[in-house]
Steps between C-alpha positions, in 0.01 A plus 500: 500500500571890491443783695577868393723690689543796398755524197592058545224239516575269791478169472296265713456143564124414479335367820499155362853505402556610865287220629742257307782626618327482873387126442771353279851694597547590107304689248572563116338880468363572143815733440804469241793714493577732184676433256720772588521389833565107454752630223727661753459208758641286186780740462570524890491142518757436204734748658477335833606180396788673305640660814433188694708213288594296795132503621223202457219716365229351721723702774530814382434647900452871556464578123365835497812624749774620225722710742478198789717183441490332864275239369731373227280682210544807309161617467317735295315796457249397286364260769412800739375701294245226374461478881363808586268543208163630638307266356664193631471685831110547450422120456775400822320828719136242434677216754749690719362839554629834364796524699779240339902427490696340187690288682631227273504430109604193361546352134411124476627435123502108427680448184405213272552184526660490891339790654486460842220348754336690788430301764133513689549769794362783630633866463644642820683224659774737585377861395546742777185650496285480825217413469544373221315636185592516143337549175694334200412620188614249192538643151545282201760619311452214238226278451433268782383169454488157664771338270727805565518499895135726580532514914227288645310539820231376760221692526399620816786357696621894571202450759698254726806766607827316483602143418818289618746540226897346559855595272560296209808610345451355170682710253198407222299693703436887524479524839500301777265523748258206411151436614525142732381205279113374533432868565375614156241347333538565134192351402376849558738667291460787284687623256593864446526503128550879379551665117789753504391818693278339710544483859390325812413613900632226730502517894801469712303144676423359131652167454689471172743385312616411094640189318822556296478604137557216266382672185656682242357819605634723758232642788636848690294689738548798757383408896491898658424529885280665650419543895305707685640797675332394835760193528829568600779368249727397740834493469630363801374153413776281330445473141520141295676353192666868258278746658633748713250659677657689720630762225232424168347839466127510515223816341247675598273451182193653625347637809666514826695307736253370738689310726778757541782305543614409140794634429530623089862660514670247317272527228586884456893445574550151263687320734 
């Protein structure tokens, strides 16, 4: 849907696209990015992997942070700016309120033939965020489909707060905090198959996961973070795996700080 306001028309999720997001954990809004817009993602993305040769491309970590390296990525621009457009900020404001923090962007790029799996987890096993709340919003970058690697998920099981998970540091994995077995019942499965420019709503409780991509064709999509201003992203809390919490800037995208005690310096200074 869309709303004037005043010289930009804001977009809105309708109520029953809310209500799936509510019920299910994941919604597919009836939205698709520019041409123009999915264009420079392209570009951004085929830059990224240029600066990042000695990177796996499902772990491209921090990728919209070009002037921060702590995380073993050179990041880029194009990624924040695509971050902060209003109208990706309209359909996130529908689920987490008006007041919101980029806090994390990553690129999951499986390459043909051996792109990599994604275990079944949950977000947030080791975010610093208390409580914890996150929005992830998934753009398709290329075509998505169910041969390429689409990510998967049970409906409804955000509603259950957090499962057991344990480490499994098996490189053909993308990360490594695994949901325990006989925990996920993928008989319920559903697949989030999206065209280039679409994107998808998930919550931080959703369980999910993807298979590795045998086919010839390659699947890349954005994940951008988004948490409410009235958590607290806490940096005292150790961090897990490459991510360095402690110093990863973090913006202000809209509204105001609610919480007042999340600290945005780094994210003016680069460090």
């Amino acid at each position: 849907m869309v709303e004037n306001t005043g010289n930009r028309k804001k977009l809105t999720l309708t109520q029953d696209e809310v209500g799936t997001y509510r019920e299910e954990g994941l919604v597919i809004p009836d939205y698709r990015l520019p041409p123009a817009k999915l264009a420079r993602l392209r570009e951004g993305l085929e830059q990224l992997i240029k600066d990042n040769p000695n990177v796996r491309t499902e772990k491209l970590i921090s990728a919209h942070l070009s002037e921060y390296s702590n995380e073993g990525v050179r990041g880029n621009r194009a990624f924040l700016d695509f971050a902060s457009d209003p109208d990706l900020l309209d359909l996130v404001e529908c689920v987490i309120g008006p007041d919101m923090i980029l806090w994390g962007a990553q690129v999951f790029c499986k390459p043909p033939g051996d792109g990599m799996e994604v275990p079944w987890h949950q977000d947030g096993q080791y975010w610093p965020i208390r409580p914890l709340a996150t929005c992830t919003v998934w753009v398709a970058i290329d075509d998505v489909t169910r041969e390429n690697g689409a990510m998967r998920y049970i409906p409804g099981s955000h509603r259950s707060g957090i499962y057991r998970h344990y480490t499994d540091p098996n490189d053909a994995l993308v990360l490594h905090q695994v949901m325990e077995s006989g925990l996920v019942d993928e008989t319920k499965a559903k697949d989030d198959v999206l065209e280039a420019g679409q994107l998808s709503l998930h919550d931080v409780y959703l369980v999910h996961g993807s298979p590795a991509n045998r086919s010839t064709k390659r699947r890349a999509g954005l994940a951008l973070r988004y948490m409410p201003t009235a958590s607290h992203f806490d940096r005292a809390i150790p961090s897990g795996g490459a991510a360095d919490f402690a110093r990863r800037p973090i913006f202000l995208v809209r509204g105001v700080d609610r919480c007042g005690k999340n600290e945005f310096k780094l994210a003016h200074s680069g460090a």
